[in-house]
N, C-alpha and C positions, 0 to 999 in steps of 0.2 A: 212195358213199352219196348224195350230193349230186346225184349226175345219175339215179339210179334215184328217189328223191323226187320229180324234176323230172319226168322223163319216163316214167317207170314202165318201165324195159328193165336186163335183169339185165347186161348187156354187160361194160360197168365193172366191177358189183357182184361178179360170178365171178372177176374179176382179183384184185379186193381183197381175197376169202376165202382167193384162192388164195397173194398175199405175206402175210397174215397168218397162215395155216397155217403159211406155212414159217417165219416169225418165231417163233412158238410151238413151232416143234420145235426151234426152236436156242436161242434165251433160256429162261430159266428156273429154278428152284433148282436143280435137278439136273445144268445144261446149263451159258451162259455163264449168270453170275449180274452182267453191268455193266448199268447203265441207260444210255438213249440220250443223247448230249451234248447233243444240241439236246431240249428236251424241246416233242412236239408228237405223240408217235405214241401218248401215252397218252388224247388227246383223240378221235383218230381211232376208237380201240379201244373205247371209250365207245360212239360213235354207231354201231358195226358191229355193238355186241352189243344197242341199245334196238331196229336195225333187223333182226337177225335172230333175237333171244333166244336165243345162243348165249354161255352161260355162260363159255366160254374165252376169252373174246373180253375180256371184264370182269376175269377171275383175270389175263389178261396184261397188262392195263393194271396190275393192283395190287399185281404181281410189280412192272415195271419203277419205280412210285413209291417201293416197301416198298426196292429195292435202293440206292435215293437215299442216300448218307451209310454203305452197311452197309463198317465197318473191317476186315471179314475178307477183302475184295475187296484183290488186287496191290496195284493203284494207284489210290485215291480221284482225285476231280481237282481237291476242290477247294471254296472257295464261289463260283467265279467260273461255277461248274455247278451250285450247290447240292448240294451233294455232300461237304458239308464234315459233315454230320449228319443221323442219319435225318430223314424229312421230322413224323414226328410230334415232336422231340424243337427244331426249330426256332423261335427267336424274332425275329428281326432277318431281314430281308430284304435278301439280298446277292447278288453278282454281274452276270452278264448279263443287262440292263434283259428285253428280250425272252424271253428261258430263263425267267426268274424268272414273270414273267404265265403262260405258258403251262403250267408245273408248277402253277401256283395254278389254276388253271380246270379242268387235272386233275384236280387233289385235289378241287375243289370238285366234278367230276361223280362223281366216283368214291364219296364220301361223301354225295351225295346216293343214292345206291343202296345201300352197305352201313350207313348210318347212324353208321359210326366216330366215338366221342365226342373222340380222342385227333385222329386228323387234322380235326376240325370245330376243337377249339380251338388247333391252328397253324393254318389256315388265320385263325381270329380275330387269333391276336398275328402273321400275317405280313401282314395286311392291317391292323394297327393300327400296323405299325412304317412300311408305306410311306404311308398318308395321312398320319399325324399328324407326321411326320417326314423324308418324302422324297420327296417328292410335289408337281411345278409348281404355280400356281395354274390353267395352261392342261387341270391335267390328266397332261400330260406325266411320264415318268419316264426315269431313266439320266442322270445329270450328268458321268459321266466319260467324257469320250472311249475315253480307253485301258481296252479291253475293254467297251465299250460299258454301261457298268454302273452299278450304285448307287454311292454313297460316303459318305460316313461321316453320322449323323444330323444334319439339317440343312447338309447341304453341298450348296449349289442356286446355282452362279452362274448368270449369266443368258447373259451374253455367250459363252463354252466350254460353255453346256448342249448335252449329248447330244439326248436329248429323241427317240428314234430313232422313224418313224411307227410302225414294227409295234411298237412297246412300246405307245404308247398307244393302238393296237390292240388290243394284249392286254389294257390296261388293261376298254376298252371290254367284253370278253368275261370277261374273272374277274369282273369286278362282275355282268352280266348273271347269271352262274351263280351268285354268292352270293344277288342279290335272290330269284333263284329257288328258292336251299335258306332263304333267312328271310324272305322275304315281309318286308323292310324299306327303305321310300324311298330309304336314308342311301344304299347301294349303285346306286341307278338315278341319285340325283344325282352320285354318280362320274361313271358311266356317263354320263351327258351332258354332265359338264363337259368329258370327256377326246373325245367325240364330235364334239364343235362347236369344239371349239381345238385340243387336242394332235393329233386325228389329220385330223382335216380339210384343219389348215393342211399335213398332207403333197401337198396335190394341187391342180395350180394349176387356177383358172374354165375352164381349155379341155378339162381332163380327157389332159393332155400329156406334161404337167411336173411333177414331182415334189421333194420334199426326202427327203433321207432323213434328216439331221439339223435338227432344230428350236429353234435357240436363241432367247430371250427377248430379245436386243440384236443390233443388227446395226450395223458400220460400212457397209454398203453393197454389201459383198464376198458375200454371200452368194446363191446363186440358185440355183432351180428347176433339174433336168434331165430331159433327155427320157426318161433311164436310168440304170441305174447297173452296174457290174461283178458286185456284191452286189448282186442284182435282186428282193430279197426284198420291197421296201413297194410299188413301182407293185402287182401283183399283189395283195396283200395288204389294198389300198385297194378292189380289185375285189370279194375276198372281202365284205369290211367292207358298202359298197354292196348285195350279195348276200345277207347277213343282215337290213341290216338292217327288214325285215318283220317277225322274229323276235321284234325287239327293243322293239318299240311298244307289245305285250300279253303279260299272261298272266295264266293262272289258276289258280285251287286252290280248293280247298275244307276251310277253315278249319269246325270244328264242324259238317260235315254240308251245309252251305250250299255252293252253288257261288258261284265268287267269278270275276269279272274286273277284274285290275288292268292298269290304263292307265297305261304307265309314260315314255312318250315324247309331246309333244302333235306330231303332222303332219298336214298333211293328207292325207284320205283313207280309202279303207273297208278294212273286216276282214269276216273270217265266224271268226266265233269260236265252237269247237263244246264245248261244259259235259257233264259228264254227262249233266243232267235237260232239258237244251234244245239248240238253236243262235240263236245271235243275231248279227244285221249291225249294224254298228255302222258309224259315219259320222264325221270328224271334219273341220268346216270353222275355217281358224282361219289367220293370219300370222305364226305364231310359229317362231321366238324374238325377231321384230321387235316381236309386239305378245302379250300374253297374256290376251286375248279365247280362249279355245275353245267352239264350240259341238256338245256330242256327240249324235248322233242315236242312240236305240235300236231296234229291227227286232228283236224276239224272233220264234223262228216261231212260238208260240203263249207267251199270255200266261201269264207265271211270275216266282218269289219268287227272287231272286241278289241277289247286292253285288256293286255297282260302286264302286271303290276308286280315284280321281282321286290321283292322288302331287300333294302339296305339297311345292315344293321349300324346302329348309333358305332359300335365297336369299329368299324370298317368304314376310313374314312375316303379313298378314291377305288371305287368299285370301277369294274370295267363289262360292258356286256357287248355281245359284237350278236348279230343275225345273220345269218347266212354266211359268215364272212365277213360280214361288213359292219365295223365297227359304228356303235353307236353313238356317239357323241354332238354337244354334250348332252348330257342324262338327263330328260325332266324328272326331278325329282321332286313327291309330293307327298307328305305327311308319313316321310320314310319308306317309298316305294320309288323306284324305279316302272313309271308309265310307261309302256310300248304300245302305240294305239295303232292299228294299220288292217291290210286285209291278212289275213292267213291263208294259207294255202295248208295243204296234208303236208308234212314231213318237215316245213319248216322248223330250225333248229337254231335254238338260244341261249347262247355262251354267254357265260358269268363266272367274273374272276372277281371273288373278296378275295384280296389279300390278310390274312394272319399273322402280322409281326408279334411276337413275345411283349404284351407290355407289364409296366409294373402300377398297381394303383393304389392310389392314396384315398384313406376316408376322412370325410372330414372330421378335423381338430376336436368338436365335440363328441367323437364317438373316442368315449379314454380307453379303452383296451387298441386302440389300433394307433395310437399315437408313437410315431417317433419309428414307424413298422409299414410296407407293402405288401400285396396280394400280388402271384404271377397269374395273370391271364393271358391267354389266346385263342383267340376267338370268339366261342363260347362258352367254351371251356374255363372253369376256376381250377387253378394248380394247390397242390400242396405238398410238402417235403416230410417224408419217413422217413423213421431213424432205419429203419432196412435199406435204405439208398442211403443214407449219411453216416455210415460209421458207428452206429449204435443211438444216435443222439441228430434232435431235429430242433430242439427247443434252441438250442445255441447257434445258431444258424445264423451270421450277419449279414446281408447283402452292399455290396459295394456302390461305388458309385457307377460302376459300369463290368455289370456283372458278366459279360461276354457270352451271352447266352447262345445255345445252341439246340435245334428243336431234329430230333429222329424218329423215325415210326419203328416199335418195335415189336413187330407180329408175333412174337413168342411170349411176350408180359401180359400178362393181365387181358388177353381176347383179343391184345392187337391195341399198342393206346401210342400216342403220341408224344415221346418221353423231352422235357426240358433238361437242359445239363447247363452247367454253368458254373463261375468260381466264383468261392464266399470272400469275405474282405480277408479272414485269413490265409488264404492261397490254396486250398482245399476245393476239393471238384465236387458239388454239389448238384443232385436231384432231385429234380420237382416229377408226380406223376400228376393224373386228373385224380381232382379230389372223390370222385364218384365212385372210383375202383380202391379209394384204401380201407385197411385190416383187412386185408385179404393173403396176408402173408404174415411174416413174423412180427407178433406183437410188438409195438415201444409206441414212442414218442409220435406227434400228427402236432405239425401248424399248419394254417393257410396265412397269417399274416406275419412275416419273416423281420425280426429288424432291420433299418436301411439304414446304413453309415450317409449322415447328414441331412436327418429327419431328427430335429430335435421333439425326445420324446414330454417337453414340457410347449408346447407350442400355442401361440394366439387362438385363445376359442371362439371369437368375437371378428374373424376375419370374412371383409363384406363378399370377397371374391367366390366363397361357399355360400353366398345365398339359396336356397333351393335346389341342394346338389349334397346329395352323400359321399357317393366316390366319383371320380374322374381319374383321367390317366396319370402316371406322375410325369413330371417335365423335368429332367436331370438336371437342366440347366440351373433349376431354383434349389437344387442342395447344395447346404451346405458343409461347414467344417465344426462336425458336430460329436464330441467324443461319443463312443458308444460303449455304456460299463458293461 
């Protein structure tokens, strides 16, 4: 599908009708009736039937989801396949880190086409069990080693996190398909958290070296390879790269209006084609270092759309001005910034997120983060090497007001946006982004640092974290809390 797109030549395309013919005559109610172990051939089946409009193509994909969990099958296999219950009858999101994302972006395409009320709302509670619940703050997902998998709700160590790159991969690609069946920011800020930390940090600056596992702590032991036996993430990172074009716009038409939503800030231009137009759009801007964007518009003739700017959850008084002229206040709606009006060619649209250094807290049930914060900014997740700290990163306290200071340093690591700041001992400490460490002298890697007056025995039972993993910390609620 992917190379007839590209180059317009049936070559490929002929092969792939021709193993999915034969898939189809051998799966199915009447035929085998198991679903595939790995699930990823119902995503394939999606994009062979939008590019040929071959209906069988769609009933196969929704044969092999429907067969997910069905108990008249031999041998079920399982939750560690999802397979433990049909896929509509699922709440809690379990097994294989990777299987798991890729059954979700199915269902998500697959329901995007027959409008299924039943598989829309498991996709809801299976994508509200792993944010709120089991889910990095890098983004990341799979905290068990053994079987590469989810574990029980809030069970997220840092130092044995799984954290596999093609899960947060997959993560990247279920969310893209959800923002796309709801037209809601919440999803594309997934989608960028897991973008810029969990799957990014799979691939080192030379474009070489790889991880296949991502943990949050490191004694020093951990590193990059050129490859692996299971050769599933170098490739997979290729795909990722390959998409992502896809992944920076989209559109709809909400009420009649054509709408484009900007769901990625990079730089660079689009042709983005709407029913009642096409418009070039332009995007010049340093982000995720800095969150200045400036978007240019190029309609080919002048016309009435919404431009939809995503405000991220992270960014709480965005600013956007058109022409000049400040917009205020913002309607903001299910995490976009609406701009509804005529366009004109060249019209130009500024947007200022602001990027304060915060520090965030998980909740009190996740025990490896207790009594300890995460620095972010922006998008970006921080973490502290012992090569910026002295030898040693794991002794790292943070104060009550760590006086943080944010630099761009075009000579480290490609150019990355360094934090600096002082620990409670009076010591000058550095945070870099977590996507770029072991890339220098082996030691020590945390991302959750302890914080003088976060006690590390804390209420796990507190209602204020109802359906909330992390949130920002509020300095004002520490306390005077020894730290051994």
């Amino acid at each position: 599908v992917a190379h007839f797109q590209a180059a317009g030549k049936r070559s490929l395309l002929d092969v792939a009708e021709k193993f999915a013919d034969h898939i189809d005559g051998v799966f199915g109610p009447d035929k085998l009736r198991d679903p595939p172990g790995h699930e990823e051939i119902e995503l394939a089946l999606v994009k062979l039937y939008r590019l040929t409009g071959k209906e069988k193509y769609l009933k196969l994909a929704e044969f092999f989801i429907d067969a997910r969990g069905n108990v008249s099958r031999p041998q079920p296999w399982g939750r560690e396949y999802q397979d433990h219950l049909p896929v509509r009858e699922q709440d809690e999101i379990f097994g294989h880190a990777v299987r798991a994302m890729y059954l979700g972006a199915g269902v998500a395409d697959l329901a995007a086409h027959n409008g299924d009320r039943a598989l829309n709302a498991a996709l809801d509670r299976l994508w509200s069990s792993m944010v709120r619940r089991k889910m990095y703050v890098t983004g990341g997902v799979g905290s068990i080693p053994k079987g590469e998998c989810f574990g029980a709700d809030f069970e997220l160590p840092n130092d044995t996190a799984y954290c596999e790159t093609c899960a947060a991969i997959g993560v990247v690609f279920w969310a893209q398909r959800m923002n796309l069946n709801r037209a809601d920011g919440q999803y594309a800020d997934v989608m960028e958290r897991a973008l810029y930390n969990g799957a990014l940090s799979g691939v080192a600056l030379d474009g070489e070296h790889f991880f296949y596992v991502n943990p949050l702590e490191s004694d020093g032991k951990h590193h990059r390879q050129p490859f692996y036996p299971c050769a599933c993430c170098p490739p997979n990172v290729v795909r990722l790269i390959a998409a992502m074009p896809g992944l920076v716009y989209a559109v709809g038409g909400g009420g009649g209006l054509d709408e484009i939503y900007v769901n990625l800030y990079v730089e660079g231009k689009a042709d983005v084609k709407l029913k009642s137009n096409r418009v070039r759009l332009a995007q010049k801007t340093r982000y995720p270092w800095d969150g200045k964007v400036r978007l240019t518009v190029e309609p080919e003739r002048a016309g009435r759309f919404a431009l939809c700017l995503r405000t991220p959850a992270w960014c709480g008084n965005a600013a956007i001005a058109v022409n000049g002229q400040a917009m205020a206040p913002l309607k903001i709606e299910k995490g976009y910034a609406r701009l509804e009006r005529e366009w004109l060619s060249g019209d130009a649209v500024e947007l200022d997120l602001p990027m304060p250094v915060e520090r965030i807290e998980a909740n009190p049930r996740v025990e490896a983060d207790r009594g300890r914060t995460a620095i972010c900014r922006g998008p970006i997740v921080y973490c502290f090497e012992a090569v910026d700290n002295g030898g040693a990163a794991k002794n790292i306290v943070l104060p009550a007001d760590p006086k943080f200071n944010v630099e761009f340093r075009p000579d480290l690591l490609g150019g990355v946006a360094v934090i600096s700041g002082i620990a409670q001992d009076g010591r000058r400490i550095v945070a870099v982004p977590y996507h770029v460490w072991n890339h220098r002298e082996p030691g020590e890697m945390i991302v959750w640092a302890r914080q003088e007056g976060k006690s590390p025995n804390p209420a796990v039972n507190d209602p204020a974290w109802a359906d909330t993993l992390y949130r920002p910390l509020d300095p004002a609620a520490l306390e005077d809390v020894p730290q051994g």
